[in-house]
ChimeraX commands (.cxc) that place a marker at each C-alpha (Angstrom):
marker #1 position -118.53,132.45,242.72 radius 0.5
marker #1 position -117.59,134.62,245.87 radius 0.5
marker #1 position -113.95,134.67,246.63 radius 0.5
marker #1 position -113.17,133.53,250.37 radius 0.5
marker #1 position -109.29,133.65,249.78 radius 0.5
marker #1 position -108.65,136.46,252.07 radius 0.5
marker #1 position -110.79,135.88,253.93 radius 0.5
marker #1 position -108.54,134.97,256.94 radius 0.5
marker #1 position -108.31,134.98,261.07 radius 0.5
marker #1 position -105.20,134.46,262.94 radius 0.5
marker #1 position -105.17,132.24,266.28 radius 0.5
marker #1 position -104.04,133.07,269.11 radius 0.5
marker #1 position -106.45,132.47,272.15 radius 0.5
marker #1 position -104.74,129.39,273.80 radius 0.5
marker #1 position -102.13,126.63,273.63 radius 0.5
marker #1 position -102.64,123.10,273.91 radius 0.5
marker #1 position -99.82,120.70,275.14 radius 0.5
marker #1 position -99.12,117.19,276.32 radius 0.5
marker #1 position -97.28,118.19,279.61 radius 0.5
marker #1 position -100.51,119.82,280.67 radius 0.5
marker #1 position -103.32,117.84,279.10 radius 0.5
marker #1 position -104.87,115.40,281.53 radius 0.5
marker #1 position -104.95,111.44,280.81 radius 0.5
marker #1 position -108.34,110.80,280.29 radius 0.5
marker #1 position -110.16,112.90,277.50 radius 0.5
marker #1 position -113.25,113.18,279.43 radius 0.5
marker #1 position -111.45,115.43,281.95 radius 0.5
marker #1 position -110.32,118.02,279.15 radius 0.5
marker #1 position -113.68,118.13,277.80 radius 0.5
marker #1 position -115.46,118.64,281.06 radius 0.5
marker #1 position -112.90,121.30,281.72 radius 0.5
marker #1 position -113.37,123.02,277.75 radius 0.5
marker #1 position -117.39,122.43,278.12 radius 0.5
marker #1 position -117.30,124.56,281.05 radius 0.5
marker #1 position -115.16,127.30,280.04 radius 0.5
marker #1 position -117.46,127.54,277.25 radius 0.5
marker #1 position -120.52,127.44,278.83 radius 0.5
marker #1 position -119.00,130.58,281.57 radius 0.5
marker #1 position -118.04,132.78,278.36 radius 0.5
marker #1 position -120.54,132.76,275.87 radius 0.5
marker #1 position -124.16,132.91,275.40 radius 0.5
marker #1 position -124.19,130.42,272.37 radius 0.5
marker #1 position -125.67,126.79,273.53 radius 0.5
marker #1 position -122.64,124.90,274.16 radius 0.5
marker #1 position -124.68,121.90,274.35 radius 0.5
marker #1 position -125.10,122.42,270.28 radius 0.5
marker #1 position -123.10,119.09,268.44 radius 0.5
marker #1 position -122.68,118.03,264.90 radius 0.5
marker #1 position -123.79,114.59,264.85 radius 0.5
marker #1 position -122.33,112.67,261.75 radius 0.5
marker #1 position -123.90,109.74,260.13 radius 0.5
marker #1 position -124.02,107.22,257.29 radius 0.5
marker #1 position -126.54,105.63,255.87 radius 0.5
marker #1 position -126.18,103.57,252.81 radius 0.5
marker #1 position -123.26,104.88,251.99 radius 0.5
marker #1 position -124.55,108.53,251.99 radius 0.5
marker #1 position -123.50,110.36,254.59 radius 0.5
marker #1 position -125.21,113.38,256.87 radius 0.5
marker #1 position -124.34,115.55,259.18 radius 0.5
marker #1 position -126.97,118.01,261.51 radius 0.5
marker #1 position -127.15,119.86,265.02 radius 0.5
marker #1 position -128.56,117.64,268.13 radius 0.5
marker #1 position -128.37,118.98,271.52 radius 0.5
marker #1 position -126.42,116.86,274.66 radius 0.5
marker #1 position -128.29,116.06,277.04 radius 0.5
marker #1 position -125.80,114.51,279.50 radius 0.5
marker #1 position -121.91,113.26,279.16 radius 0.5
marker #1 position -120.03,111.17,282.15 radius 0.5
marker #1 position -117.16,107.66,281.63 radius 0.5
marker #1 position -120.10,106.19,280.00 radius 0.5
marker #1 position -120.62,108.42,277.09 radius 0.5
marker #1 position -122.55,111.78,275.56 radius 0.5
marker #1 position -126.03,111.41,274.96 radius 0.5
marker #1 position -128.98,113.13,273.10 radius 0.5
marker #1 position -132.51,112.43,272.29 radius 0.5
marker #1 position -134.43,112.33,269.44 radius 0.5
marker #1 position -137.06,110.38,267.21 radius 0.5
marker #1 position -136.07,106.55,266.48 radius 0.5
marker #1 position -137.65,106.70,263.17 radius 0.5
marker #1 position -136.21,109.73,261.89 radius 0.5
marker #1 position -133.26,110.17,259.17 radius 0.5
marker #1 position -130.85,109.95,261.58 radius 0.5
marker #1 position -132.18,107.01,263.64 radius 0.5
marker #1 position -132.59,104.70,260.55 radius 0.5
marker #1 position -129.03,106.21,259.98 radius 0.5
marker #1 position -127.48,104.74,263.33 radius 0.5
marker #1 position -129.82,101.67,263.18 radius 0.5
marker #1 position -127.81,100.53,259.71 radius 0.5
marker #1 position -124.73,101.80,261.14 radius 0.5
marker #1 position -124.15,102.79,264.79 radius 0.5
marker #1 position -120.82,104.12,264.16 radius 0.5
marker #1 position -120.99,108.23,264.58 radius 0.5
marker #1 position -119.02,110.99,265.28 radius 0.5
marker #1 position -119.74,113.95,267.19 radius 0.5
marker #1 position -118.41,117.73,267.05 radius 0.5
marker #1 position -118.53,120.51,268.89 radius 0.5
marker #1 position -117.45,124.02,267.67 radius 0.5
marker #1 position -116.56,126.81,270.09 radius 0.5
marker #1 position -115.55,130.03,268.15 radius 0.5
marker #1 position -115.11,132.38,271.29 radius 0.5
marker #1 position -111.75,129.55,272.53 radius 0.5
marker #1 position -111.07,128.64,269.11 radius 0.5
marker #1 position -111.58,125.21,269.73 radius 0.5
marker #1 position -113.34,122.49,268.29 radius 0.5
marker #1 position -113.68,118.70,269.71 radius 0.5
marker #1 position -114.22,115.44,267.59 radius 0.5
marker #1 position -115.60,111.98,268.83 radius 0.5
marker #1 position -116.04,109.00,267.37 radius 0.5
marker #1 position -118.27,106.32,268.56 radius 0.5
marker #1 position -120.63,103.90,269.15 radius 0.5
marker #1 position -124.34,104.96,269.58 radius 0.5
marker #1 position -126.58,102.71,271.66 radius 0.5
marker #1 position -129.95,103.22,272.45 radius 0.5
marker #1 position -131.13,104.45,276.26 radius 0.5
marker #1 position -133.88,101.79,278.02 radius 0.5
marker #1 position -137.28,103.08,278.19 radius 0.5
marker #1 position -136.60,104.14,281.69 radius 0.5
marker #1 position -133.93,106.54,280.92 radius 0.5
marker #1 position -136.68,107.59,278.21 radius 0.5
marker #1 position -139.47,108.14,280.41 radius 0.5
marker #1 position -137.39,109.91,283.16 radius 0.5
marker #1 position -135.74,112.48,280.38 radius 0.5
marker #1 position -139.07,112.93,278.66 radius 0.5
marker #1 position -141.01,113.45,281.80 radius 0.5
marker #1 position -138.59,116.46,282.85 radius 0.5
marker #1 position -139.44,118.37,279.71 radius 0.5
marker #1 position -141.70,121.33,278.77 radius 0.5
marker #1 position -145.34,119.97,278.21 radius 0.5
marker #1 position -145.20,121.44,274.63 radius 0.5
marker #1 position -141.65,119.46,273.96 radius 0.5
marker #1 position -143.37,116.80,274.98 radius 0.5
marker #1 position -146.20,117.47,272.75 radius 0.5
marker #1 position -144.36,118.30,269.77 radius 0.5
marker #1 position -142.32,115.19,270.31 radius 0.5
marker #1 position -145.53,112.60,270.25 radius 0.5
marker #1 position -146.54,114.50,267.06 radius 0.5
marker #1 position -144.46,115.17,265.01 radius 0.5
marker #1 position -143.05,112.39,262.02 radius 0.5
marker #1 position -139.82,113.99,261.64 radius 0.5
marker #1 position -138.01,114.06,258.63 radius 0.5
marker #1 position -141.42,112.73,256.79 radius 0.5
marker #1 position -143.05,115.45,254.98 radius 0.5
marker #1 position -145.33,117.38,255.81 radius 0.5
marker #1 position -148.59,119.02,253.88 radius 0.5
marker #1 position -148.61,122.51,255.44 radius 0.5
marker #1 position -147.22,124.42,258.42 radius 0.5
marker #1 position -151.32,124.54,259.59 radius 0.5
marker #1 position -151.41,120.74,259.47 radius 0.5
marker #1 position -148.40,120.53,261.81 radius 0.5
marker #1 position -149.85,123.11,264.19 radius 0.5
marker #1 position -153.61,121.73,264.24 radius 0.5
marker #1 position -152.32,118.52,265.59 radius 0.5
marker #1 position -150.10,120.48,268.02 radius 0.5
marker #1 position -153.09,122.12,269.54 radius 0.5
marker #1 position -155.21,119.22,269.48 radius 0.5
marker #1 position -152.44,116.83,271.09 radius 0.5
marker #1 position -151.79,119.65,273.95 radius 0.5
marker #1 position -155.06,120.03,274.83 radius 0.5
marker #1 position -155.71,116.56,275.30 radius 0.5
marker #1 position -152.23,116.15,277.33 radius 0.5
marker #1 position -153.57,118.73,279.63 radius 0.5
marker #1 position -156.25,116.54,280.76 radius 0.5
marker #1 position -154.97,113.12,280.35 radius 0.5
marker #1 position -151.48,113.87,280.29 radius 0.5
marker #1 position -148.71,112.04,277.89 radius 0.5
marker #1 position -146.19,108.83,277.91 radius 0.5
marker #1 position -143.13,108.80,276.53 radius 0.5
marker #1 position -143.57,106.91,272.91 radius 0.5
marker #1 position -142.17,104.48,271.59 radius 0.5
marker #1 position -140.69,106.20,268.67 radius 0.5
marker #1 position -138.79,108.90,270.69 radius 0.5
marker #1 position -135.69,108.70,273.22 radius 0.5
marker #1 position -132.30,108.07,273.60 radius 0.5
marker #1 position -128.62,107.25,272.65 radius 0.5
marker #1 position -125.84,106.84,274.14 radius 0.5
marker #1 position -122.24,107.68,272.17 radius 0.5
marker #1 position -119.63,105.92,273.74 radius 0.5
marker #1 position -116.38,106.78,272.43 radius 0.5
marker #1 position -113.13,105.61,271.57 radius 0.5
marker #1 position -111.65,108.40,269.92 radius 0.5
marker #1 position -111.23,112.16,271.49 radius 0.5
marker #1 position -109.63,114.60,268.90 radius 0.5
marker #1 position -109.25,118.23,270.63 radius 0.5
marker #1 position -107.72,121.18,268.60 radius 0.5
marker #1 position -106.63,124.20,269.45 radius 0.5
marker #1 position -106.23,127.26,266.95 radius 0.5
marker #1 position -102.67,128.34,266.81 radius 0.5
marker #1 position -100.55,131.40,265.33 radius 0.5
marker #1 position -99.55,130.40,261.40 radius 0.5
marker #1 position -101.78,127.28,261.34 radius 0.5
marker #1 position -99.48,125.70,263.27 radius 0.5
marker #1 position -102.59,124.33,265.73 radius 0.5
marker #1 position -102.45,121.84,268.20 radius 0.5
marker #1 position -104.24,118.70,267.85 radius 0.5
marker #1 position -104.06,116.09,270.51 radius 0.5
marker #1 position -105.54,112.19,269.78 radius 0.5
marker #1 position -107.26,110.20,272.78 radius 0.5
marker #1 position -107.42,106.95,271.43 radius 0.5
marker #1 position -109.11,103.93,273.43 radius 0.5
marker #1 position -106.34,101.11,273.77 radius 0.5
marker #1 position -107.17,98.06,275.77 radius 0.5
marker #1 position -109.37,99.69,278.42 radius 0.5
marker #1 position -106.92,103.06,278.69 radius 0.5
marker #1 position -106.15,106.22,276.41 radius 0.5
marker #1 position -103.19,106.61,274.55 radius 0.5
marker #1 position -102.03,110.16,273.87 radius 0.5
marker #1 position -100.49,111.72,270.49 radius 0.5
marker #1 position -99.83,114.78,268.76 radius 0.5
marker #1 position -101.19,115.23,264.73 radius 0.5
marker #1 position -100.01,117.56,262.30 radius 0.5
marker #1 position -102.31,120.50,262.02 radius 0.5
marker link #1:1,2 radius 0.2
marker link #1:2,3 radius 0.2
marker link #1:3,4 radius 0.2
marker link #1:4,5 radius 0.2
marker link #1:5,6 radius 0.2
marker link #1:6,7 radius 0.2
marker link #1:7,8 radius 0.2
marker link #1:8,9 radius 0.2
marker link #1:9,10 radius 0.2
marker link #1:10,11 radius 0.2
marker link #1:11,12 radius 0.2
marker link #1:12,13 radius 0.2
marker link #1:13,14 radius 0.2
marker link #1:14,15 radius 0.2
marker link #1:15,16 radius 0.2
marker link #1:16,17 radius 0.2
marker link #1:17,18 radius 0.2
marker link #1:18,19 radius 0.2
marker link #1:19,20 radius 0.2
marker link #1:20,21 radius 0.2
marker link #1:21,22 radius 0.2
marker link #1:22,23 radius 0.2
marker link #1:23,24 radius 0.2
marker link #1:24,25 radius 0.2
marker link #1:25,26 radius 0.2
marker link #1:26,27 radius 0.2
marker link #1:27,28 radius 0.2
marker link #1:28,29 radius 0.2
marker link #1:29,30 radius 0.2
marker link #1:30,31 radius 0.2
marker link #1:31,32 radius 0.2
marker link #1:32,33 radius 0.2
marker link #1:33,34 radius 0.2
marker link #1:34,35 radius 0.2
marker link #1:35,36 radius 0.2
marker link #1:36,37 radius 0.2
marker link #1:37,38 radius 0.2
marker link #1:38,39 radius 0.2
marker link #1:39,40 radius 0.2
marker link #1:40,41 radius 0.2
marker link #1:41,42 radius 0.2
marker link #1:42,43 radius 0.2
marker link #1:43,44 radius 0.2
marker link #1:44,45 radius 0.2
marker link #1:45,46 radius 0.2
marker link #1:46,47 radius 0.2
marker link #1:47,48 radius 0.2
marker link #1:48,49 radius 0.2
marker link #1:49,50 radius 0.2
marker link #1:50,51 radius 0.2
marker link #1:51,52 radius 0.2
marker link #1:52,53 radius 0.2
marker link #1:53,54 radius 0.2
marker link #1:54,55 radius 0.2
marker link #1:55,56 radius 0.2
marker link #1:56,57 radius 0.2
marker link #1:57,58 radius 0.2
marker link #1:58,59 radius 0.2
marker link #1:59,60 radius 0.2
marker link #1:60,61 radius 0.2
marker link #1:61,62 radius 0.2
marker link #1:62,63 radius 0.2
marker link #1:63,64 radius 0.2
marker link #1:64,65 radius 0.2
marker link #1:65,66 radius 0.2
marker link #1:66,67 radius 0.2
marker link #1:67,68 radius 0.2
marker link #1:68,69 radius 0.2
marker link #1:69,70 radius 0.2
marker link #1:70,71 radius 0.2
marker link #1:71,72 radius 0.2
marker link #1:72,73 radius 0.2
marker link #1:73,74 radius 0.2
marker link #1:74,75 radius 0.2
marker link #1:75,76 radius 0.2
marker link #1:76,77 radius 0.2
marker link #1:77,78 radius 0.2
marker link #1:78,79 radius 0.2
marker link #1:79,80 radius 0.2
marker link #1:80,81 radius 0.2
marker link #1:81,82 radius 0.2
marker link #1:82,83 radius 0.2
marker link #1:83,84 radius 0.2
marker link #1:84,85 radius 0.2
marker link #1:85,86 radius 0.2
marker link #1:86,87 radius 0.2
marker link #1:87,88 radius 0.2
marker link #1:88,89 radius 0.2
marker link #1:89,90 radius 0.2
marker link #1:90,91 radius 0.2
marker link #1:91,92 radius 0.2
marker link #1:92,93 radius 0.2
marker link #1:93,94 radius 0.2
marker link #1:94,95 radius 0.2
marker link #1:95,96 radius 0.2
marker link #1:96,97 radius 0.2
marker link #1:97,98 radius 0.2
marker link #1:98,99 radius 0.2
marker link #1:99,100 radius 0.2
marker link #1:100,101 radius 0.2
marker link #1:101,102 radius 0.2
marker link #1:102,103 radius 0.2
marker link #1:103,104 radius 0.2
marker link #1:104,105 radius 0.2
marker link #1:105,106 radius 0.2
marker link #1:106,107 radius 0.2
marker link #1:107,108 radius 0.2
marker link #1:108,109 radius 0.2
marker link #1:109,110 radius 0.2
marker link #1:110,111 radius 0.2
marker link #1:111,112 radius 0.2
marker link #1:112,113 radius 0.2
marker link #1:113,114 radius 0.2
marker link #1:114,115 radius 0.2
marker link #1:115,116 radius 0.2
marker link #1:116,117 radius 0.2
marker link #1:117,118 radius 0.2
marker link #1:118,119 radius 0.2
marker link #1:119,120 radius 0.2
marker link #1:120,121 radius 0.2
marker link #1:121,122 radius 0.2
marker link #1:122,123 radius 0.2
marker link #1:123,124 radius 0.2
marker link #1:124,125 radius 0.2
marker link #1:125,126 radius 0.2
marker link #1:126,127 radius 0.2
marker link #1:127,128 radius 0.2
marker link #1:128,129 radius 0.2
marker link #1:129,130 radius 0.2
marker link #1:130,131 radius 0.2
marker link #1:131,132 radius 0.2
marker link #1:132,133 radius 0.2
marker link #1:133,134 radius 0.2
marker link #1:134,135 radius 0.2
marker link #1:135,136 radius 0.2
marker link #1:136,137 radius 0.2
marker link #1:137,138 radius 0.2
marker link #1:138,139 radius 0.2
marker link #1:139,140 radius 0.2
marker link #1:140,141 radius 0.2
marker link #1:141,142 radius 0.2
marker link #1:142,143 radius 0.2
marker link #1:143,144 radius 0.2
marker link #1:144,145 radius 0.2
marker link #1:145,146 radius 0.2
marker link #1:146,147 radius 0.2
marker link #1:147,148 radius 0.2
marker link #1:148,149 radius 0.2
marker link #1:149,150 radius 0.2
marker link #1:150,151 radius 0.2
marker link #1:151,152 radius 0.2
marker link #1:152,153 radius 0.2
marker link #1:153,154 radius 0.2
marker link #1:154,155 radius 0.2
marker link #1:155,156 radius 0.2
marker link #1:156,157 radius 0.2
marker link #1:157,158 radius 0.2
marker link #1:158,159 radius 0.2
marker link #1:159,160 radius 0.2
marker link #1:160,161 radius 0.2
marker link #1:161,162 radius 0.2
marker link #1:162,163 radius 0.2
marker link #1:163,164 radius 0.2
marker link #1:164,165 radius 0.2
marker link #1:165,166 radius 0.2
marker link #1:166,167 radius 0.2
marker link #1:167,168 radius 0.2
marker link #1:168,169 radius 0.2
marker link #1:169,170 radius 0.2
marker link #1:170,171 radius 0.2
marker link #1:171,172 radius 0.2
marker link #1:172,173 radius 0.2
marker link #1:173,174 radius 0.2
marker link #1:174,175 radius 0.2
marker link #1:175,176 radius 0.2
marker link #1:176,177 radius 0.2
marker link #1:177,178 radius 0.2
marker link #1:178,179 radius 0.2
marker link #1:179,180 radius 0.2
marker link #1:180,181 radius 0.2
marker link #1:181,182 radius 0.2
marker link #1:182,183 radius 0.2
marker link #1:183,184 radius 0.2
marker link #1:184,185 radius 0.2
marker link #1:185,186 radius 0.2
marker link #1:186,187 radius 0.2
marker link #1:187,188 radius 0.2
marker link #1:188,189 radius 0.2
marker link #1:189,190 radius 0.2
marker link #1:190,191 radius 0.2
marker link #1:191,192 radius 0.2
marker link #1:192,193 radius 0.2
marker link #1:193,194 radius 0.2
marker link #1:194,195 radius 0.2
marker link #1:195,196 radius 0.2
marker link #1:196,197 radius 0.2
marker link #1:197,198 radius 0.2
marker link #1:198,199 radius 0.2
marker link #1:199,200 radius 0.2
marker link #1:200,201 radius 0.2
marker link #1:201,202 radius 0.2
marker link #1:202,203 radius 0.2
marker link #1:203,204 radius 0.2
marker link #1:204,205 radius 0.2
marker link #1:205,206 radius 0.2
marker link #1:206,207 radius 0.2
marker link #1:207,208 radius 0.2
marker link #1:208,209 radius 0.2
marker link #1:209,210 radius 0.2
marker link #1:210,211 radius 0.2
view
């Protein structure tokens, strides 16, 4: 077993305080998003989304696609591991990681599906080949060969070139809308700040947690 015990960092890129953190949550993550996005090349649109289903639960990377008051969304196939995960249980949470502020942001929510417009109008806007590999691949079932995947890649794409390609059915949209808003910022000594938005009849209530 490798030995990570000194194995250690020290904190000391920002501060993060009541008297300056804005009443809505939404606001502080718009503000962190961007700061990210100005200062690194690493995707800040790259989340953990966390899952259970059947008890078990699951955690992978999904990529937001749009955030506003109504919630975060991202895009993926319905009938994959992680939609039959949110269709037993739509409660998820969501985090994002950014090293270069040391900062990291957690959300907890509700995911709800996007109509078929909101489908069609996202789906339309992509790549052809996103779109392609979208309508063809089964994902999370498995999968023969690598040459299987590809042959009805090429096949698919060369037909969307002449006919073009609908959204399908068992690919679009959800729609986390939160209630909780847990931002933390990496402090000197561990002694980092971590500030709770929690949804209370309609309005956010502000506190301060332990680090």
């Amino acid at each position: 077993m490798k030995n990570l015990h000194d194995d250690r960092k020290e904190y000391c890129s920002g501060e993060l305080l009541e008297s300056t953190a804005p009443k809505k949550p939404l606001e502080l993550f718009a503000a962190w998003f961007e700061e990210h996005q100005q200062t690194t090349s690493v995707d800040a649109t790259a989340m953990t989304l966390a899952t259970v289903h059947l008890g078990q639960p699951s955690a992978r990377i999904v990529l937001l696609k749009s955030f506003g008051p109504e919630g975060l969304e991202f895009f993926t196939n319905y009938t994959s591991n992680k939609g039959l995960a949110i269709s037993d249980n739509p409660s998820v949470g969501l985090m994002f990681f950014w090293p270069n502020q040391e900062r990291q942001v957690r959300v907890l929510g509700r995911a709800v599906r996007l109509t078929a417009a909101e489908n069609d109008a996202y789906f339309q806007s992509r790549p052809l080949e996103s779109r392609v590999g979208a309508v063809i691949s089964h994902q999370s079932a498995p999968v023969s060969d690598r040459a299987e995947l590809e042959k009805r890649f090429a096949q698919e794409l060369e037909r969307a070139k002449i006919h073009g390609i609908e959204c399908p059915e068992h690919w679009g949209g959800y729609r986390v809308v939160p209630h909780q808003w847990e931002f933390w910022q990496g402090r000197p000594s561990r002694l980092h700040d971590r500030l709770v938005y929690s949804l209370v009849n309609d309005g956010w209530n502000l506190e301060r947690l332990n680090p």
